[in-house]
DOKOL-700192 format. One record per atom (N, C-alpha, C, O): x, z, y. Coordinates in steps of 0.05 Angstrom, whole numbers, plus 5000, padded with zeros to 4 digits. Example, Ala and Ser with C-alpha at 12.3 -4.5 7.8 and 13.67 -1.06 7.14 Angstrom:
<rs>
526451564886/524651564910/526451564934/528551694934/525751424955/527351434979/525851575001/526851615023/
</rs>
This chain:
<rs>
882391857400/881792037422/884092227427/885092317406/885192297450/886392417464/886192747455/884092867460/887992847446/887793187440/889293277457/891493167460/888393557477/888893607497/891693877484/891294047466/893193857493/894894107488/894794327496/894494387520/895194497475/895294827494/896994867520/896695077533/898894637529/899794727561/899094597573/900394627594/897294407575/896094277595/895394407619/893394557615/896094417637/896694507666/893494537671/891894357666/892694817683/889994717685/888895037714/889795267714/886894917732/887395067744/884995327745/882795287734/885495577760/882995747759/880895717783/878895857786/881695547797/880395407816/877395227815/876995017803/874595447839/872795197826/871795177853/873495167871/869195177860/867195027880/867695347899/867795367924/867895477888/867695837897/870195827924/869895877948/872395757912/874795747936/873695497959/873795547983/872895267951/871495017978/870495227996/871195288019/868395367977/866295487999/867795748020/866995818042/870095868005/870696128017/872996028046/873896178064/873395768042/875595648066/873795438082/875295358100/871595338083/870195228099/869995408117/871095628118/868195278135/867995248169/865295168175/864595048155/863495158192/861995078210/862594848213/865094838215/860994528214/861794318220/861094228249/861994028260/859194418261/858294298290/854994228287/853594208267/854394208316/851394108320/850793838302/852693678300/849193798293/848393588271/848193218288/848092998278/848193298310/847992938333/850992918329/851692728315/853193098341/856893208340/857293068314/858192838313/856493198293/857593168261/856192818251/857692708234/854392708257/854192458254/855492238274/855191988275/856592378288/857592158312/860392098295/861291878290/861592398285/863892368281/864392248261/866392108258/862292298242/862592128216/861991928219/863091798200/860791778233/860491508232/863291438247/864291288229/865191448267/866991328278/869591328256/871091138252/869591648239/871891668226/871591378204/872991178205/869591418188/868791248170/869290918186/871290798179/867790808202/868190588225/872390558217/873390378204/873490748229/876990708227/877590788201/879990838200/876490848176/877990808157/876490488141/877090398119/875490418153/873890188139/875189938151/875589738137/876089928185/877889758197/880889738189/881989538196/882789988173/883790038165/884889898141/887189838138/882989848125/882289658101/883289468093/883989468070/883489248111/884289028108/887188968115/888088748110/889489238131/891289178127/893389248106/895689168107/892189428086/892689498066/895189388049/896989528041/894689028043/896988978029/899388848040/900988718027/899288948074/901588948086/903789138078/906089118086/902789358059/905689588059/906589468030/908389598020/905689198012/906489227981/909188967997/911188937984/908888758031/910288578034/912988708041/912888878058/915388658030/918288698033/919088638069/919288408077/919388828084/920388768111/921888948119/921789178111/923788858139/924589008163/923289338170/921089308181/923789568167/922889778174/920189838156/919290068161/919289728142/916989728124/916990138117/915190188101/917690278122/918390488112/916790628138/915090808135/917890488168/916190648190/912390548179/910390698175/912690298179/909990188172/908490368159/906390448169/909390448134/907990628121/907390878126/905290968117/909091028141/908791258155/906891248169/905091408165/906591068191/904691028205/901590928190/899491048195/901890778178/899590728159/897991058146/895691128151/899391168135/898491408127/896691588145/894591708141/898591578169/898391778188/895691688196/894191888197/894491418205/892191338214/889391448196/887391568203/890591318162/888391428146/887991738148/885891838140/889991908160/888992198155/887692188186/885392258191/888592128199/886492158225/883492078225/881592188236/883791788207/880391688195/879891958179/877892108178/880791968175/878692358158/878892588165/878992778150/879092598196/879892778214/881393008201/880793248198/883292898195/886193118184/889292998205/890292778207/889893238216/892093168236/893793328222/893193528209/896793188226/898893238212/901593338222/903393178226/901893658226/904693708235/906893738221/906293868201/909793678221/912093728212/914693878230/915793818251/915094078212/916994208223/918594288192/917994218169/920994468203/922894538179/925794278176/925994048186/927094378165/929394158164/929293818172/927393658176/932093778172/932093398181/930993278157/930793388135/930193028163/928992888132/930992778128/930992588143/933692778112/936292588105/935692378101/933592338089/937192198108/936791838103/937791798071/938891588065/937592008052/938791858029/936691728005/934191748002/938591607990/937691427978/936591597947/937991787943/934591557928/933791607907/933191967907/934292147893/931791967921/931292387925/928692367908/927192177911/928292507894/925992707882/924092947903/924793177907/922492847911/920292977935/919293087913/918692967893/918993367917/916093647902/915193737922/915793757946/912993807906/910994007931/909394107913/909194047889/907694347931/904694417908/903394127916/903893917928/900894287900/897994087898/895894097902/894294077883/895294117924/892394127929/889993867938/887593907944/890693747938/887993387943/889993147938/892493137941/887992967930/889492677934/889892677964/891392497971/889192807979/890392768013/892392798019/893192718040/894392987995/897892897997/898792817995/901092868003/897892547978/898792307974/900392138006/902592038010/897392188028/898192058050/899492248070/900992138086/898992588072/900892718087/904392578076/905792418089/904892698052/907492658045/909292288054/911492208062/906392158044/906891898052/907591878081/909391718083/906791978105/907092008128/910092188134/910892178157/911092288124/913892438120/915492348115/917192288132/915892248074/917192118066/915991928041/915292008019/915791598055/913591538040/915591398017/917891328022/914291397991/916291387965/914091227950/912191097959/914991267922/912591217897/911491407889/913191577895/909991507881/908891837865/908191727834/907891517823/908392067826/907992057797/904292227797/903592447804/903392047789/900392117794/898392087774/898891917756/895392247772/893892277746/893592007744/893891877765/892991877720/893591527706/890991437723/890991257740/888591617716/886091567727/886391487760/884791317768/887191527769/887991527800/887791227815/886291177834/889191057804/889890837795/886290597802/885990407817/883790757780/882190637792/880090627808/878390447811/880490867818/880090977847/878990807862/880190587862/876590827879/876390577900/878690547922/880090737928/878990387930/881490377957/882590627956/884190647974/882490817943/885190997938/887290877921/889690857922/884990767902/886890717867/888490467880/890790427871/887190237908/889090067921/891990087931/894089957926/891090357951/893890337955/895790437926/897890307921/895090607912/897090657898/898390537882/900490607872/896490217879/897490117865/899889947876/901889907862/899489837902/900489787919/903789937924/905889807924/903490297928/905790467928/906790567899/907490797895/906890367880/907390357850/907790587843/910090687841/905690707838/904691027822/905591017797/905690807784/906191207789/908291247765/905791447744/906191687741/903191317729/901591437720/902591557705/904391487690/901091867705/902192067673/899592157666/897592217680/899992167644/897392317630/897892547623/899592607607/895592807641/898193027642/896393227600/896493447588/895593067596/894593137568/894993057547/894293167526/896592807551/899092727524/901692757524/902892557532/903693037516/905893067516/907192907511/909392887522/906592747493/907792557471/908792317494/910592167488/907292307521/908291987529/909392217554/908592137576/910592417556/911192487584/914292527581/915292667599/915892447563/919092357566/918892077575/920392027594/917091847562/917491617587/917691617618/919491557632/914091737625/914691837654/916991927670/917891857692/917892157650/920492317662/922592017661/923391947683/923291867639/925591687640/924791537661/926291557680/922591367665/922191237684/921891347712/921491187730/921891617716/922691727751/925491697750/926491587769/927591797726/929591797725/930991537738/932591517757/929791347721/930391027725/930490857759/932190697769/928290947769/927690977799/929791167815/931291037830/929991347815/931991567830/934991397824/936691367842/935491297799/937691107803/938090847824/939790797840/935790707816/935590477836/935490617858/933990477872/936190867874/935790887903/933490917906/933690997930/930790927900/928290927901/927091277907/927091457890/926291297928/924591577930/922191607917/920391447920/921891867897/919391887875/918692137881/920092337877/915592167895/913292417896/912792447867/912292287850/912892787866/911692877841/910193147845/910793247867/908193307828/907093487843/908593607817/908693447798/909893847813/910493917789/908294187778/908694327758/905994217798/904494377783/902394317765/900894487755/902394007760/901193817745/897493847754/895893687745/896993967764/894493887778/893894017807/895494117823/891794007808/890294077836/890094377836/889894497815/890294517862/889194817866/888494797889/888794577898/887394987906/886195067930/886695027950/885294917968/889695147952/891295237970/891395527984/892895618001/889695607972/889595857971/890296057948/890496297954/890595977921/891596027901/893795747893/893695527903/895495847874/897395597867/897495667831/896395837817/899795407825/900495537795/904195417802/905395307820/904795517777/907295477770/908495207768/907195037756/910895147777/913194957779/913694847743/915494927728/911894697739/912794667703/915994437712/916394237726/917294587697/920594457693/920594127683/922593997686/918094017672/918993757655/920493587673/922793497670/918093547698/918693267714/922093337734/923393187748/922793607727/926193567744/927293527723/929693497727/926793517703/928893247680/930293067698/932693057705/927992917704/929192687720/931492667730/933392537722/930992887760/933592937777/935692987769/937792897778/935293177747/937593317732/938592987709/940892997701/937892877706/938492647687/939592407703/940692237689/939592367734/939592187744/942292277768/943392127784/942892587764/943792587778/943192667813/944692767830/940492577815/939992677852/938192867857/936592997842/938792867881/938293107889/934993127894/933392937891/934193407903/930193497904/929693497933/931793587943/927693427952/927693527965/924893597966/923193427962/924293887972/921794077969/920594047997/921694098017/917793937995/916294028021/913394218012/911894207992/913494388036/911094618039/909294548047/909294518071/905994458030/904594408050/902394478055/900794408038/901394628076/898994798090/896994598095/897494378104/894394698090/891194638099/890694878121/891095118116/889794778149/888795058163/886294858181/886194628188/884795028183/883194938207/883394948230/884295168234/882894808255/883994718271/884595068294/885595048316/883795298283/883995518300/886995608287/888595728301/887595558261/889595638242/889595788217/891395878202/886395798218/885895948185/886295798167/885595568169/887195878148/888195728122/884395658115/882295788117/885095328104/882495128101/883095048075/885194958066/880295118058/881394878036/878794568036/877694498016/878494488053/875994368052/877694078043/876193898035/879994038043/881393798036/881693838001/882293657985/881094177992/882294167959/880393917954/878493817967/881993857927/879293717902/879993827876/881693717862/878893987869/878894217840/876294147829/874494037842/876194227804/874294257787/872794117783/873493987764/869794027793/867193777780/867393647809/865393527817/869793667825/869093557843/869293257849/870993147835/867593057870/867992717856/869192617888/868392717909/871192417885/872292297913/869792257935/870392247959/867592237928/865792197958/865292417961/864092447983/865792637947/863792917964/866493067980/866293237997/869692927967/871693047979/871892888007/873192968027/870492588006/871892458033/870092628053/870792748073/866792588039/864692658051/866392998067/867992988086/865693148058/867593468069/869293428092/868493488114/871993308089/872793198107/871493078136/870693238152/871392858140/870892748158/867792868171/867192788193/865893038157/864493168172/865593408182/864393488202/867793558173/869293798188/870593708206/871593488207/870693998232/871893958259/873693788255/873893548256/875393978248/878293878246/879993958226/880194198224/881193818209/883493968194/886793958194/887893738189/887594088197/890894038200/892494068172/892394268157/893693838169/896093978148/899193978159/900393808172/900094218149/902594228158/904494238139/904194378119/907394038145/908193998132/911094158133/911794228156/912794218114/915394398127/917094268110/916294198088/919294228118/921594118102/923594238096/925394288112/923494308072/925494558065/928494428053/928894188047/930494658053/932194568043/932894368014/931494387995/934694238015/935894038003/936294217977/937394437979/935294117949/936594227925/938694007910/937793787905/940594047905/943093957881/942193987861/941094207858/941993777836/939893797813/940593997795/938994117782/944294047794/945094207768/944594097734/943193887732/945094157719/944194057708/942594297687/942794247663/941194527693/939194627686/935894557696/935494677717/933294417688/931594367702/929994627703/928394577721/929694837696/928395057693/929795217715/928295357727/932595217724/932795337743/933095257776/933095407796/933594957773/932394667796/928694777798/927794857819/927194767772/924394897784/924195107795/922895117816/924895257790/924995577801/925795617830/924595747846/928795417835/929695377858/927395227885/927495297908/925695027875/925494797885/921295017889/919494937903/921195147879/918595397873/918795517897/917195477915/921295717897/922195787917/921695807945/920795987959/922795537952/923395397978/920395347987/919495368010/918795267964/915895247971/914495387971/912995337990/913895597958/912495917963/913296047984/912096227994/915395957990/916996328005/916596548005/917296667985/915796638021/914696968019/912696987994/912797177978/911196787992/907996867969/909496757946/907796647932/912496747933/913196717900/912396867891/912196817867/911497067896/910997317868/908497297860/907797367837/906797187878/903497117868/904096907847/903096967825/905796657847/906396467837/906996497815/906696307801/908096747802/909496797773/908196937759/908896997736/905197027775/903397157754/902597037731/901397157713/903596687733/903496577707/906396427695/908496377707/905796387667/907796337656/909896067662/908795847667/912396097660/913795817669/913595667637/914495767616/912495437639/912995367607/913695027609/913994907630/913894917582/913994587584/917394477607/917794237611/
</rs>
């Protein structure tokens, strides 16, 4: 059995924050219409699935677009603003963490491989595609196997290969966050390339910050799809921040790459400790 370590990333996040960023879903005839059509297009959706694992021509827009559809099946619309996305080869994507639903915003941005909980993997048609977008499982509760992970992002960022990672090692709100743990910019710093940091916002469709997309605490993938696709609307917004140079310190690549993603709200961010 698995012994959990004293730094296991863990969040203060529970059912209390869902409820304090929800919304009104609408007249109850409204809220079943919608859920039945969203569900209807993510279920048609389905079957083209192991078109993004076939090697093609532009396969990269494919996926973008693929993404972008499934977040519309769960009525989540997706804006991007903030810097150009560079055409280069082997970048290290960070971000916070708030739902497996960044899996497909980010994927709609810049779609890559991710480094993701191992469990993830057998997921219904989530754990598909990922297996599909060759998820780089970590177990964020055995220290002992998380220098492979790190070598093998490393290994990828060489081959040219773009690798999602959340470096706050789990889920939060989005209305609260945690800290940038330094392990997973080993990589960059080991491989040589560069980070590129995206910001990314939950608001409801008026612009209040939403967390009805988190998944924290006892929460289970049907009550997170369920949430979704019965709310109005949800927007995530995505910002693309500046380009980081790995250096070869990863503690101060985290801090940097923290930064660019907090902006103004870092100082809430450091009420806890940088460690690992």
């Amino acid at each position: 059995m698995t012994v959990e370590h004293p730094w296991l990333p863990r969040a203060s996040c529970d059912a209390s924050c869902v409820r304090a960023g929800a919304a009104a879903s609408g007249r109850p005839a409204i809220v079943a219409l919608r859920t039945m059509l969203r569900a209807l297009g993510a279920v048609l959706l389905l079957p083209a699935l192991p078109l993004l694992a076939v090697p093609m021509p532009g396969r990269s827009h494919l996926q973008r677009g693929y993404c972008r559809l499934v977040l519309r099946c769960l009525g989540v619309r997706i804006t991007v603003s903030g810097g150009p996305i560079r055409n280069l080869s082997g970048v290290l994507v960070v971000s916070g963490h708030v739902s497996w639903v960044d899996i497909f915003a980010i994927g709609a941005v810049l779609p890559g491989s991710f480094v993701a909980r191992a469990d993830l993997v057998e997921w219904p048609a989530v754990g598909r595609l990922a297996r599909i977008m060759k998820v780089i499982p970590i177990d964020r509760a055995s220290l002992r196997r998380l220098p492979d992970v790190v070598g093998a992002v490393a290994d990828r960022l060489r081959a040219g290969h773009t690798v999602v990672a959340f470096p706050e090692g789990t889920t939060w709100c989005g209305l609260a966050y945690g800290p940038f743990r330094p392990a997973m910019f080993q990589a960059a710093v080991d491989a040589g390339r560069p980070v590129q940091p995206l910001r990314l916002t939950y608001h409801h469709r008026d612009g209040r910050p939403s967390t009805v997309a988190a998944y924290i605490g006892d929460d289970t993938l049907f009550a997170s799809i369920s949430r979704l696709i019965t709310a109005r609307r949800t927007v995530v917004h995505v910002r693309v921040e500046s380009l980081q140079l790995p250096g070869d310190d990863r503690r101060d690549l985290a801090l940097r790459c923290e930064a660019a993603v907090r902006g103004d709200s870092l100082p809430r961010a450091h009420a806890h400790e940088l460690v690992a």
